[in-house]
mmCIF file of the N, C-alpha and C atoms, coordinates in Angstrom:
data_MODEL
# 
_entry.id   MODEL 
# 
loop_
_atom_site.group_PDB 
_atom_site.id 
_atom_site.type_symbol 
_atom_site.label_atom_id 
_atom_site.label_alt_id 
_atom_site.label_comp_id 
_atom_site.label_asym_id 
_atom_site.label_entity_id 
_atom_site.label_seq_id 
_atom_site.pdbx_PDB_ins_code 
_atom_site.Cartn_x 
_atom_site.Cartn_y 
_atom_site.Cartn_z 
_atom_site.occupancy 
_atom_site.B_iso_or_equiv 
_atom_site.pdbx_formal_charge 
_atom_site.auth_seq_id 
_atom_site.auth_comp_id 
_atom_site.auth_asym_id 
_atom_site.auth_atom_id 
_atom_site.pdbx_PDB_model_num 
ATOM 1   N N  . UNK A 1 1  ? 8.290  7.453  3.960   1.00 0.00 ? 1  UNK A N  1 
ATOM 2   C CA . UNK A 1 1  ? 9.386  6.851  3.269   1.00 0.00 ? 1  UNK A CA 1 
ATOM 3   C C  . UNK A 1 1  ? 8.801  5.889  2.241   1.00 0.00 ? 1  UNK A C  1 
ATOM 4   N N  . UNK A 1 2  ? 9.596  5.865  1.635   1.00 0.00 ? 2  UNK A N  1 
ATOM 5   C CA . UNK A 1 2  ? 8.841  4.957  0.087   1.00 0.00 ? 2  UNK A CA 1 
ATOM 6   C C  . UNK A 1 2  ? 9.820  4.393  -0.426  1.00 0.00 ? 2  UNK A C  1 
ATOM 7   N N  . UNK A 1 3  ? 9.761  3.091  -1.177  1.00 0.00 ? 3  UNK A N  1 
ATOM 8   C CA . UNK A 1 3  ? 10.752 2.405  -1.421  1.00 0.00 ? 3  UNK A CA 1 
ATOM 9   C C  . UNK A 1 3  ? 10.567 1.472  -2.982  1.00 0.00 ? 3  UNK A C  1 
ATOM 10  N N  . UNK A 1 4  ? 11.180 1.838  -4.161  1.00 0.00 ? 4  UNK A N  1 
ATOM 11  C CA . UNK A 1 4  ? 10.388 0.723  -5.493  1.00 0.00 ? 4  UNK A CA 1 
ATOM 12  C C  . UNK A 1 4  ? 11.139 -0.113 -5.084  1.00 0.00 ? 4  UNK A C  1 
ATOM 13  N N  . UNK A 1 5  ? 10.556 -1.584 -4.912  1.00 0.00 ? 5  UNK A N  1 
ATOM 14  C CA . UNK A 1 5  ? 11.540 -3.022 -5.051  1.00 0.00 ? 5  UNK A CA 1 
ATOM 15  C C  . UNK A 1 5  ? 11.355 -2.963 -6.390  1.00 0.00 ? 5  UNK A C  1 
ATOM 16  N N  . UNK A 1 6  ? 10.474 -2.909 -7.532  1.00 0.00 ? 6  UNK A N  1 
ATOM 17  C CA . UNK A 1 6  ? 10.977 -3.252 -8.827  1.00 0.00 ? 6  UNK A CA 1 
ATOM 18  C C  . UNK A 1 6  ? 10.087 -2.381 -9.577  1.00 0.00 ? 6  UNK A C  1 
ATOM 19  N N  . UNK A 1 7  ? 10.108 -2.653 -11.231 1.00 0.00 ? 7  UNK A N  1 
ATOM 20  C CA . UNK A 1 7  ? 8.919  -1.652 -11.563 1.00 0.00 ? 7  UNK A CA 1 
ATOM 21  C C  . UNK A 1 7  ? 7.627  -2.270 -11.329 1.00 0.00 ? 7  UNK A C  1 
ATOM 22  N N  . UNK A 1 8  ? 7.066  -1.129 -11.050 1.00 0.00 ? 8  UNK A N  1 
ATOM 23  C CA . UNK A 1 8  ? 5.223  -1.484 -10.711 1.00 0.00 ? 8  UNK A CA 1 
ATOM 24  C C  . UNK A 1 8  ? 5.279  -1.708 -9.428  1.00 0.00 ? 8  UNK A C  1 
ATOM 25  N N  . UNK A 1 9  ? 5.996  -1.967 -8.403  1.00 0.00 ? 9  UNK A N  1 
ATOM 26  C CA . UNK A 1 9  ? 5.934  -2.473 -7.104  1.00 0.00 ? 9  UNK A CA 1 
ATOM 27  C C  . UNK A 1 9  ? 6.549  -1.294 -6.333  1.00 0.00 ? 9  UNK A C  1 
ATOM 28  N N  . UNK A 1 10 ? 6.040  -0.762 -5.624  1.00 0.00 ? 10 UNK A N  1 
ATOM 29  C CA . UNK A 1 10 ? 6.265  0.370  -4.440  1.00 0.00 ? 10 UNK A CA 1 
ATOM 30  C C  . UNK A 1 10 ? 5.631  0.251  -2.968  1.00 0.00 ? 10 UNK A C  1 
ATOM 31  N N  . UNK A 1 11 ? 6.726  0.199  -2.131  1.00 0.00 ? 11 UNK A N  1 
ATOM 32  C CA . UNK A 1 11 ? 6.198  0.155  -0.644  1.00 0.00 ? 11 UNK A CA 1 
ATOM 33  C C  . UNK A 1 11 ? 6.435  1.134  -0.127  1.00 0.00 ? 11 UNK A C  1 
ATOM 34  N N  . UNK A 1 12 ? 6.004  1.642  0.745   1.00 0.00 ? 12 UNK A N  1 
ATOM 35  C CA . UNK A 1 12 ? 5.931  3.109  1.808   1.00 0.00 ? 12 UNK A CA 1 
ATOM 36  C C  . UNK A 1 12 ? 5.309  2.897  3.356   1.00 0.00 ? 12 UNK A C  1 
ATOM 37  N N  . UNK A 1 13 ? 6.141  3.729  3.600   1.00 0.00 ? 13 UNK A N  1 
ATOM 38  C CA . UNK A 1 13 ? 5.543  4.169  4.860   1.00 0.00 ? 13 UNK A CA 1 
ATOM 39  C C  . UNK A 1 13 ? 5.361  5.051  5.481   1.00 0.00 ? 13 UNK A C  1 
ATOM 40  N N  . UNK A 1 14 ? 4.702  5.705  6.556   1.00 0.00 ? 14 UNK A N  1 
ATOM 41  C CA . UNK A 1 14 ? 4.320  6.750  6.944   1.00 0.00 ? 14 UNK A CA 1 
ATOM 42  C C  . UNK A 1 14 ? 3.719  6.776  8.908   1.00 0.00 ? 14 UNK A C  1 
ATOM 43  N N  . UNK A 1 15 ? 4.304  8.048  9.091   1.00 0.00 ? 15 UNK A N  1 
ATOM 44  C CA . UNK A 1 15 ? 4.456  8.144  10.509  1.00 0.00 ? 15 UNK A CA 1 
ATOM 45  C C  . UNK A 1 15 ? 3.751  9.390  10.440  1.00 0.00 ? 15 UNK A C  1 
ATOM 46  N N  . UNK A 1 16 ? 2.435  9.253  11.594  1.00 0.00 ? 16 UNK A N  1 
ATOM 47  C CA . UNK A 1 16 ? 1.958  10.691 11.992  1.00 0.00 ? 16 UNK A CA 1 
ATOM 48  C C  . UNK A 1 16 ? 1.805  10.867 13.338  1.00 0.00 ? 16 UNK A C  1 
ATOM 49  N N  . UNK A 1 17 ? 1.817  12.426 14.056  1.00 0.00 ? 17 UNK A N  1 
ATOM 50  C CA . UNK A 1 17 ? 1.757  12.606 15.169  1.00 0.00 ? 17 UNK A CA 1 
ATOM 51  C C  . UNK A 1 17 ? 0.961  13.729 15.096  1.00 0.00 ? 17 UNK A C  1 
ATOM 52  N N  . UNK A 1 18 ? -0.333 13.503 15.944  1.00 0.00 ? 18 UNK A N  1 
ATOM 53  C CA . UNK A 1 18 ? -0.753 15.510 16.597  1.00 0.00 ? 18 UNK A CA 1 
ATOM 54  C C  . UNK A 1 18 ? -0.923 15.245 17.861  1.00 0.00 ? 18 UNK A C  1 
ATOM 55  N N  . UNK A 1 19 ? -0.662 16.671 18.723  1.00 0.00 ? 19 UNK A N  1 
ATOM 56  C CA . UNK A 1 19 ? -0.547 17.202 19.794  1.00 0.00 ? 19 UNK A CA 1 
ATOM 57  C C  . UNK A 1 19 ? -1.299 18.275 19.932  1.00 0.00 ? 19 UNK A C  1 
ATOM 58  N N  . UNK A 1 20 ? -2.475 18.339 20.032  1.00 0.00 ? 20 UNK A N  1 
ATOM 59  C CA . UNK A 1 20 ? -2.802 20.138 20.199  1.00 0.00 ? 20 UNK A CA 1 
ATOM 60  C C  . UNK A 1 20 ? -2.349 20.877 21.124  1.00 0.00 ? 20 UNK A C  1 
ATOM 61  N N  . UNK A 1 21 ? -2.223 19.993 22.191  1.00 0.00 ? 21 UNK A N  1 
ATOM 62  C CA . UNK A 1 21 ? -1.391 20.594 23.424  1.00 0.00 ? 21 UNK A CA 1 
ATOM 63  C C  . UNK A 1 21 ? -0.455 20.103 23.990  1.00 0.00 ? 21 UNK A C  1 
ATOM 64  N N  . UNK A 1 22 ? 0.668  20.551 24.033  1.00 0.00 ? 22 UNK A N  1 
ATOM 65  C CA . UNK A 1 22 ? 1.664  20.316 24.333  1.00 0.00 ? 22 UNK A CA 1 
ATOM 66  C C  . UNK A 1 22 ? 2.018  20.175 25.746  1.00 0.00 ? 22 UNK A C  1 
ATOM 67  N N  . UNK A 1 23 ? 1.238  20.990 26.315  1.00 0.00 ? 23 UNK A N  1 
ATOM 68  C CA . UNK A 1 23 ? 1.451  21.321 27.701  1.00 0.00 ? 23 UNK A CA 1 
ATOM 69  C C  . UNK A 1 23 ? 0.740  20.181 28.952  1.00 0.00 ? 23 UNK A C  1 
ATOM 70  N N  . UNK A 1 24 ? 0.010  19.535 28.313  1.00 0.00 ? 24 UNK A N  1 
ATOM 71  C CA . UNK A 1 24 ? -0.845 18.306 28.817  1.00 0.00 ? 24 UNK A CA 1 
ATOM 72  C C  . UNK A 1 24 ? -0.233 16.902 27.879  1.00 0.00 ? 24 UNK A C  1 
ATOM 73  N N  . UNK A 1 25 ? -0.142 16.121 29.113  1.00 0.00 ? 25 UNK A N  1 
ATOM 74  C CA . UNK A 1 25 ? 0.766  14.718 28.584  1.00 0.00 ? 25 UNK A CA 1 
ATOM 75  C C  . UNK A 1 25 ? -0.712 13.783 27.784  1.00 0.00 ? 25 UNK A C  1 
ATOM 76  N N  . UNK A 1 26 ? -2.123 13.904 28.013  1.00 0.00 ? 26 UNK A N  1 
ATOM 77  C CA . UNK A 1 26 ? -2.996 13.327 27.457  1.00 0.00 ? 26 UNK A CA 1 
ATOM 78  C C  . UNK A 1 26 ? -3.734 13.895 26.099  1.00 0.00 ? 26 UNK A C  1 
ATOM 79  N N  . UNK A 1 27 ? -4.092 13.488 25.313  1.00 0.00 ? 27 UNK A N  1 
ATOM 80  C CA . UNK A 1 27 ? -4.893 13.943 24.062  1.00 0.00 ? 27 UNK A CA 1 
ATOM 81  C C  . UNK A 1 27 ? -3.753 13.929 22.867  1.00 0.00 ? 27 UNK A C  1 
ATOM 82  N N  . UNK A 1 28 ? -3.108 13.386 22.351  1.00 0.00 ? 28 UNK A N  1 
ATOM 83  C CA . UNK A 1 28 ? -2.441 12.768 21.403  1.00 0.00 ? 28 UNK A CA 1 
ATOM 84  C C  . UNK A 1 28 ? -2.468 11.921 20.561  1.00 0.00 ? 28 UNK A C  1 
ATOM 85  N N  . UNK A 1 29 ? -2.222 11.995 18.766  1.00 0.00 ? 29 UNK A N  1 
ATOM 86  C CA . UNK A 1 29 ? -2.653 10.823 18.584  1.00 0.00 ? 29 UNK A CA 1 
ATOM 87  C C  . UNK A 1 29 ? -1.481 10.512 17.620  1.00 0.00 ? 29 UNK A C  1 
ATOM 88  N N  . UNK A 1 30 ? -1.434 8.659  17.813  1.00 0.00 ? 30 UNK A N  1 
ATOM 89  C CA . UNK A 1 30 ? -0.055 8.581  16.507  1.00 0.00 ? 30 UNK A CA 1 
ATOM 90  C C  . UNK A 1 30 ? -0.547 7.910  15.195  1.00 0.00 ? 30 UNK A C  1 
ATOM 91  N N  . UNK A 1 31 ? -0.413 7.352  14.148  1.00 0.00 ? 31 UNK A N  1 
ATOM 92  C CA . UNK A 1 31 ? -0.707 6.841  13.273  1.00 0.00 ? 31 UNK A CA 1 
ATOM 93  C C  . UNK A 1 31 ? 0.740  5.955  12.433  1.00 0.00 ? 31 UNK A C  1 
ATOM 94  N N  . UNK A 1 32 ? 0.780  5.060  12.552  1.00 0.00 ? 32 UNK A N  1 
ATOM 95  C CA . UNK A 1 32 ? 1.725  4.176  11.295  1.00 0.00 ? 32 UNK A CA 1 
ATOM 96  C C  . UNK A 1 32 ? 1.157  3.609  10.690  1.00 0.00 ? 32 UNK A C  1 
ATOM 97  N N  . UNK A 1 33 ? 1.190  3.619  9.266   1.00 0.00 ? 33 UNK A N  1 
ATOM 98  C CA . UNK A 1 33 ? 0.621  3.174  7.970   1.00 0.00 ? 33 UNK A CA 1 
ATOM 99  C C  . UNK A 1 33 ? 1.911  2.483  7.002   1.00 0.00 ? 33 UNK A C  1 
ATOM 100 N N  . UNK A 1 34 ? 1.344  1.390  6.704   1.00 0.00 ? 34 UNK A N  1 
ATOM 101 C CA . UNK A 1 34 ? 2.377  0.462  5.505   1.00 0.00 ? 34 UNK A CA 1 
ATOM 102 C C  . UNK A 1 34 ? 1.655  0.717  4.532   1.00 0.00 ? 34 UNK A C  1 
ATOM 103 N N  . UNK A 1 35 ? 1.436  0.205  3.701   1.00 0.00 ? 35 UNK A N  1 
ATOM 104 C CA . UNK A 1 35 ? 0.699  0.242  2.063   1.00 0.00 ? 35 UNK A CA 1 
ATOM 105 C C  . UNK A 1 35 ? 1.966  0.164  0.777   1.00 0.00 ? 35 UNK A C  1 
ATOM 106 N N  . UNK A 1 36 ? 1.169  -0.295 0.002   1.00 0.00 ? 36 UNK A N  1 
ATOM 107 C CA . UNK A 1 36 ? 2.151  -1.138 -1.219  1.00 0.00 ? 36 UNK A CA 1 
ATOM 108 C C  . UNK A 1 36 ? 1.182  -0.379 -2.377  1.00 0.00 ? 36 UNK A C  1 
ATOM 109 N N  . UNK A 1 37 ? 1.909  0.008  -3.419  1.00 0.00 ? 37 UNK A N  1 
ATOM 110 C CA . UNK A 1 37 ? 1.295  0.597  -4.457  1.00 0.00 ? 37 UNK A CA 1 
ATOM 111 C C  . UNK A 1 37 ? 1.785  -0.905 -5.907  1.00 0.00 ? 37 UNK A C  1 
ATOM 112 N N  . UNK A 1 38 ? 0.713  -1.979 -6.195  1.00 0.00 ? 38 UNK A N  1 
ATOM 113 C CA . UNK A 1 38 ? 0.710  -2.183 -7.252  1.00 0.00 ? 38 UNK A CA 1 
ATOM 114 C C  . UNK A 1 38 ? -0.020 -1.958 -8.603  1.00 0.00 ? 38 UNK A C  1 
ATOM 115 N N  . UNK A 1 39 ? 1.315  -1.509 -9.463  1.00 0.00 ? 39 UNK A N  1 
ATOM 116 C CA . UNK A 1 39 ? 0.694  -1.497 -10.747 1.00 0.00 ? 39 UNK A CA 1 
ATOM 117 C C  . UNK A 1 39 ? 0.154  -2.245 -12.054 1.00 0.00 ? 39 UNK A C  1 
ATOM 118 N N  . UNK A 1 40 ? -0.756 -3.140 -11.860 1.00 0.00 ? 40 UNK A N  1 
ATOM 119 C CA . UNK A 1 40 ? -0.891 -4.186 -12.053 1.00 0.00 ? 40 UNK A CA 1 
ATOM 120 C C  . UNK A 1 40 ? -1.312 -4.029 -13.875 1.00 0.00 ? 40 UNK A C  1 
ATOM 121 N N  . UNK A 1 41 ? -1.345 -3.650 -14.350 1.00 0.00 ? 41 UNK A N  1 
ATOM 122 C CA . UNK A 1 41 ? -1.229 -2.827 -16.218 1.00 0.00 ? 41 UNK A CA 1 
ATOM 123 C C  . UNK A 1 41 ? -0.859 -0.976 -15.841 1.00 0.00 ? 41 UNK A C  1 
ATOM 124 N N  . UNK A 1 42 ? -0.928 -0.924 -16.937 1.00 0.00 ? 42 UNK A N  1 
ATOM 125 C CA . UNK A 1 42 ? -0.942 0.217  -17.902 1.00 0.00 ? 42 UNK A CA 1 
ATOM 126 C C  . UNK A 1 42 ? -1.904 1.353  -16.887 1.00 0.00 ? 42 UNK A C  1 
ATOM 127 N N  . UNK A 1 43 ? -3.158 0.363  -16.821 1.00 0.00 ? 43 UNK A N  1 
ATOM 128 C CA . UNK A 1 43 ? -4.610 1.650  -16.426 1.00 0.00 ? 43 UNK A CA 1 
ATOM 129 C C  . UNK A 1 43 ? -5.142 1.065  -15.172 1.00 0.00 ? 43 UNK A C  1 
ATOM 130 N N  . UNK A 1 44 ? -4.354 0.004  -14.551 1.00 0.00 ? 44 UNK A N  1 
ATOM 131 C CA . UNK A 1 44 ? -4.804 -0.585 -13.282 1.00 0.00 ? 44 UNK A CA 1 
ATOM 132 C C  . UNK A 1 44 ? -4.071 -0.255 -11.978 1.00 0.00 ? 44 UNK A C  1 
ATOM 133 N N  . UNK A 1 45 ? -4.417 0.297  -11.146 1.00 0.00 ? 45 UNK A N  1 
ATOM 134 C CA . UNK A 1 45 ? -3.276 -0.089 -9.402  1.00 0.00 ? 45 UNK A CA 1 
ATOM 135 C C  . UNK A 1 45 ? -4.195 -0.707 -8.303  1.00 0.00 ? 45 UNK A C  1 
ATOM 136 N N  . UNK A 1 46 ? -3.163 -0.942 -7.746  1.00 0.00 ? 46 UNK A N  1 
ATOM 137 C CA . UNK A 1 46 ? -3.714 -1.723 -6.430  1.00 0.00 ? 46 UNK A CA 1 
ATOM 138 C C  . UNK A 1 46 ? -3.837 -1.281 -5.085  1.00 0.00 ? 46 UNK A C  1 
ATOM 139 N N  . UNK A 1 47 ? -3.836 -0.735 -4.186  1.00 0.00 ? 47 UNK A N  1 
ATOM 140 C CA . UNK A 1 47 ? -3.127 -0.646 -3.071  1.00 0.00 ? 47 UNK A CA 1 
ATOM 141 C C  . UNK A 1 47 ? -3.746 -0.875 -1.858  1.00 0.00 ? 47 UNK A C  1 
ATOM 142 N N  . UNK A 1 48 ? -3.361 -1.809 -1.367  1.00 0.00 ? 48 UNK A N  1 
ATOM 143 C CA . UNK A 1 48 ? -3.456 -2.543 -0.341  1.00 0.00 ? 48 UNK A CA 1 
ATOM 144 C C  . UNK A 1 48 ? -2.569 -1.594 1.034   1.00 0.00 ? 48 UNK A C  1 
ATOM 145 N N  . UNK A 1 49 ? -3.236 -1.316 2.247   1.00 0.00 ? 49 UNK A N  1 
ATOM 146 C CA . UNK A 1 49 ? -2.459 -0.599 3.071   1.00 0.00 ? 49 UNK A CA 1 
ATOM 147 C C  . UNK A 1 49 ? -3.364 -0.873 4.378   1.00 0.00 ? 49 UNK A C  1 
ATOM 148 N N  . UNK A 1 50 ? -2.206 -1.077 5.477   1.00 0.00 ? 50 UNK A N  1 
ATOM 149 C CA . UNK A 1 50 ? -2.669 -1.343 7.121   1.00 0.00 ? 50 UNK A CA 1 
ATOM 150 C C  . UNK A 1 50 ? -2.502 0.102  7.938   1.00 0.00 ? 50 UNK A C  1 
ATOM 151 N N  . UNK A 1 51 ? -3.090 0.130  8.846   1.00 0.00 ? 51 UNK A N  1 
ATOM 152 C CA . UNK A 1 51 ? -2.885 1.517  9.785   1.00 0.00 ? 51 UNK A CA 1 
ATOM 153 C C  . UNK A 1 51 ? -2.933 1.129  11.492  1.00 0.00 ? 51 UNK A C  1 
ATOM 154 N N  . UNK A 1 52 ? -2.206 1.350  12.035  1.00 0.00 ? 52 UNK A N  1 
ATOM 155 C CA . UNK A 1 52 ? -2.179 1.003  13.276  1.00 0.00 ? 52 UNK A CA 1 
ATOM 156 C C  . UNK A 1 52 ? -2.198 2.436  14.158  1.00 0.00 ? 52 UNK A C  1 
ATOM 157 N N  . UNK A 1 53 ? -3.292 2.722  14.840  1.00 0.00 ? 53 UNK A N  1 
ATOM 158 C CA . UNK A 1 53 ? -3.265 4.151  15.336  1.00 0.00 ? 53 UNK A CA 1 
ATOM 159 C C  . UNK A 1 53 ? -3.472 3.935  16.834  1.00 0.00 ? 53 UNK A C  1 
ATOM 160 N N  . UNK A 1 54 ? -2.863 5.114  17.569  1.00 0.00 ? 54 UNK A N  1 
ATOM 161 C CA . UNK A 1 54 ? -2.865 5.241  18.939  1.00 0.00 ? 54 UNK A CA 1 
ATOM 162 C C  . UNK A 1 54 ? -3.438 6.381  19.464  1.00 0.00 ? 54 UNK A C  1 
ATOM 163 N N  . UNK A 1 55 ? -4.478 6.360  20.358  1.00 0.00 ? 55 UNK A N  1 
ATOM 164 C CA . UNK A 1 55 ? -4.921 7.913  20.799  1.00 0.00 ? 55 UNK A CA 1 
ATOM 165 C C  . UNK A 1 55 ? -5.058 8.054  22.037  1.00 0.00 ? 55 UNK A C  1 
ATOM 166 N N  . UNK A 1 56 ? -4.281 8.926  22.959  1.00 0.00 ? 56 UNK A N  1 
ATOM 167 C CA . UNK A 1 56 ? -4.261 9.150  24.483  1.00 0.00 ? 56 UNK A CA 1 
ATOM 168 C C  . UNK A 1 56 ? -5.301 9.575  24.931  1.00 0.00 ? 56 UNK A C  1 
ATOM 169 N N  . UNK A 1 57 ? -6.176 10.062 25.476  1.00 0.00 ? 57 UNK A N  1 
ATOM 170 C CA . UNK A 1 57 ? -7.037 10.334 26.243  1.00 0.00 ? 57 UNK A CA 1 
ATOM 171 C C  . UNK A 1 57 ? -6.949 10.311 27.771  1.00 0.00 ? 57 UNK A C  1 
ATOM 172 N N  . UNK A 1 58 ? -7.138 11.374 28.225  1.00 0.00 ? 58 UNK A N  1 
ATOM 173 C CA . UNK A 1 58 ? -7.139 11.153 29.805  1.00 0.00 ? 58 UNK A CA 1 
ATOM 174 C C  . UNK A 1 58 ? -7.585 10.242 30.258  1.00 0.00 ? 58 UNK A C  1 
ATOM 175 N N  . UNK A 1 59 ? -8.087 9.493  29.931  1.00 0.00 ? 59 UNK A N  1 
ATOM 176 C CA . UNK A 1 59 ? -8.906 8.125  30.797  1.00 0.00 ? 59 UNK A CA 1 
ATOM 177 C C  . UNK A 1 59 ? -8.224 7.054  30.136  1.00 0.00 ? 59 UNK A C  1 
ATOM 178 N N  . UNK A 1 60 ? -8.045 6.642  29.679  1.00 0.00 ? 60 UNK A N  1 
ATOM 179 C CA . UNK A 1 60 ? -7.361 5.941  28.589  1.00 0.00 ? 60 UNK A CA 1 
ATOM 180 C C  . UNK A 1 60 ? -6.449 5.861  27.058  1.00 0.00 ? 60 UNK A C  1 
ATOM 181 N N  . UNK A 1 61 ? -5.820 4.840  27.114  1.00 0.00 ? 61 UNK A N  1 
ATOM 182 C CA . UNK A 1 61 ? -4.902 4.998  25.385  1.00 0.00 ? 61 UNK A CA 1 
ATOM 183 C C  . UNK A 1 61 ? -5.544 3.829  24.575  1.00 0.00 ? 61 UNK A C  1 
ATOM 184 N N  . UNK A 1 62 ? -5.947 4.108  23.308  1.00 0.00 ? 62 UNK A N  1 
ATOM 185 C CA . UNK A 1 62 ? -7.116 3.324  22.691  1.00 0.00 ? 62 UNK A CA 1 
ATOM 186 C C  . UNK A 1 62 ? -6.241 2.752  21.728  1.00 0.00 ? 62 UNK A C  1 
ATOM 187 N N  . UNK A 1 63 ? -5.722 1.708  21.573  1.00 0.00 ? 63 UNK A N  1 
ATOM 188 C CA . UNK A 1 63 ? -5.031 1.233  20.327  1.00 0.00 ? 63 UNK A CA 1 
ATOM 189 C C  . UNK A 1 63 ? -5.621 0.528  19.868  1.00 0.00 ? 63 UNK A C  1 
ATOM 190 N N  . UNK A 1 64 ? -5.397 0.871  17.866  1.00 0.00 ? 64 UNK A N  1 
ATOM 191 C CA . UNK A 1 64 ? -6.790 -0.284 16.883  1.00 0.00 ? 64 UNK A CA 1 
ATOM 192 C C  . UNK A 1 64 ? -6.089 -0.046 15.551  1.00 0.00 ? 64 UNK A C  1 
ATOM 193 N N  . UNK A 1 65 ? -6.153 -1.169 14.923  1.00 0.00 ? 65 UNK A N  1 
ATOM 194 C CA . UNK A 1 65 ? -5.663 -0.913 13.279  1.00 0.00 ? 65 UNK A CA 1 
ATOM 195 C C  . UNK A 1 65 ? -6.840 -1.252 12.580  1.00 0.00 ? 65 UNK A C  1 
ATOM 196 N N  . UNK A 1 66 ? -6.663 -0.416 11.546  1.00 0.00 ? 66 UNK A N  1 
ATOM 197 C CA . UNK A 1 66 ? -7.485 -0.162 10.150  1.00 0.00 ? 66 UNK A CA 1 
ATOM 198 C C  . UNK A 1 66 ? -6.634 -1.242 9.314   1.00 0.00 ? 66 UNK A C  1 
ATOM 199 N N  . UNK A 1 67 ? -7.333 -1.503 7.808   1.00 0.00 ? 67 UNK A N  1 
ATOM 200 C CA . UNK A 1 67 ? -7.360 -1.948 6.736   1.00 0.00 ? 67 UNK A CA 1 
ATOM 201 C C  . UNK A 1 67 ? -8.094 -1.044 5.783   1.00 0.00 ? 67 UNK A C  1 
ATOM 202 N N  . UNK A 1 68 ? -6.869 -1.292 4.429   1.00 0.00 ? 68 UNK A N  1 
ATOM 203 C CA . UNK A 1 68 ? -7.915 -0.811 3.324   1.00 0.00 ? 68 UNK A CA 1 
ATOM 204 C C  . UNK A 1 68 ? -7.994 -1.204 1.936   1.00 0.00 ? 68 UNK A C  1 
ATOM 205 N N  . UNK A 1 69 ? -8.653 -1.587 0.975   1.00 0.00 ? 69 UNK A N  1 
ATOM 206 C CA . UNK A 1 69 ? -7.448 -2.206 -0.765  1.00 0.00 ? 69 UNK A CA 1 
ATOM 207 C C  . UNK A 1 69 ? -8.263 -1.001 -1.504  1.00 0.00 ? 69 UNK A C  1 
ATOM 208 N N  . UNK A 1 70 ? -7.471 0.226  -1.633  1.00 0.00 ? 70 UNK A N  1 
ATOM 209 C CA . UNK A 1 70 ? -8.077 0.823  -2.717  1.00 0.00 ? 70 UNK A CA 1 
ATOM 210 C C  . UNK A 1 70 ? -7.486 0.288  -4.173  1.00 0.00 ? 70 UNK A C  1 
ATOM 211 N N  . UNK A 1 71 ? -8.983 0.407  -5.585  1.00 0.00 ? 71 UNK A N  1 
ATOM 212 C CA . UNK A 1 71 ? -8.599 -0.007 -6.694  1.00 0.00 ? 71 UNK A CA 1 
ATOM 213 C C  . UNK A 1 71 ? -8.139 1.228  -7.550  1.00 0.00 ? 71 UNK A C  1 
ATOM 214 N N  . UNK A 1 72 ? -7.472 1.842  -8.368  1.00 0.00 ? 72 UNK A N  1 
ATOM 215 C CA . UNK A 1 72 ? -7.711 2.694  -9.329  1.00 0.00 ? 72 UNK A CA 1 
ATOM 216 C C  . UNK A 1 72 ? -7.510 2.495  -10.800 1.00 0.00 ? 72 UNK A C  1 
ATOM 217 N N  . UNK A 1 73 ? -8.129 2.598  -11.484 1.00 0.00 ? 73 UNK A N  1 
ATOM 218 C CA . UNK A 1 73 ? -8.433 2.622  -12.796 1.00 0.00 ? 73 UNK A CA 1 
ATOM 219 C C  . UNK A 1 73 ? -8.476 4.267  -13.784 1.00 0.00 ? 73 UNK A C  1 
ATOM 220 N N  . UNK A 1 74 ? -7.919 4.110  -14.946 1.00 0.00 ? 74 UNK A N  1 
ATOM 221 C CA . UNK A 1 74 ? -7.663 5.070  -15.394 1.00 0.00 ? 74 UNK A CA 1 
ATOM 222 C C  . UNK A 1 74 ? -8.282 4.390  -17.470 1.00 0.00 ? 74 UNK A C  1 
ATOM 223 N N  . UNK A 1 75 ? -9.188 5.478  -17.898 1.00 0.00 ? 75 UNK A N  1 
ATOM 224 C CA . UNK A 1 75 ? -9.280 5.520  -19.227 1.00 0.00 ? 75 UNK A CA 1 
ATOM 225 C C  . UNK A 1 75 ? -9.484 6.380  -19.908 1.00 0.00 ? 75 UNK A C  1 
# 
């Protein structure tokens, strides 16, 4: 889902799930990601984005969030 609050400013979000097996309640993994797309000129963006991921494992469920600021430039 993605959302412009104004121009140059875009927030999103994103939900992932795999299952290879369905048939077993362990080995699953989820992913939610925020991230903001700024356009800070013409030939500049920003984007700043968090990830919070979950992965089942028979022995355990491992929860850990990521960070990231990608730059992009264009000429």
């Amino acid at each position: 889902m993605s959302y412009r609050i104004q121009r140059g400013i875009n927030v999103s979000t994103q939900y992932d799930f795999y299952d290879p097996d369905l048939d077993v309640k362990s080995g699953s993994s989820t992913r939610w990601r925020l991230s903001s797309e700024l356009y800070l000129t013409g030939y500049l963006e920003l984007i700043p984005a968090y990830e919070i991921n979950e992965d089942k494992t028979p022995i355990a469920t491992r929860r850990y969030g990521t960070g990231e600021l990608q730059l992009h430039f264009w000429f």
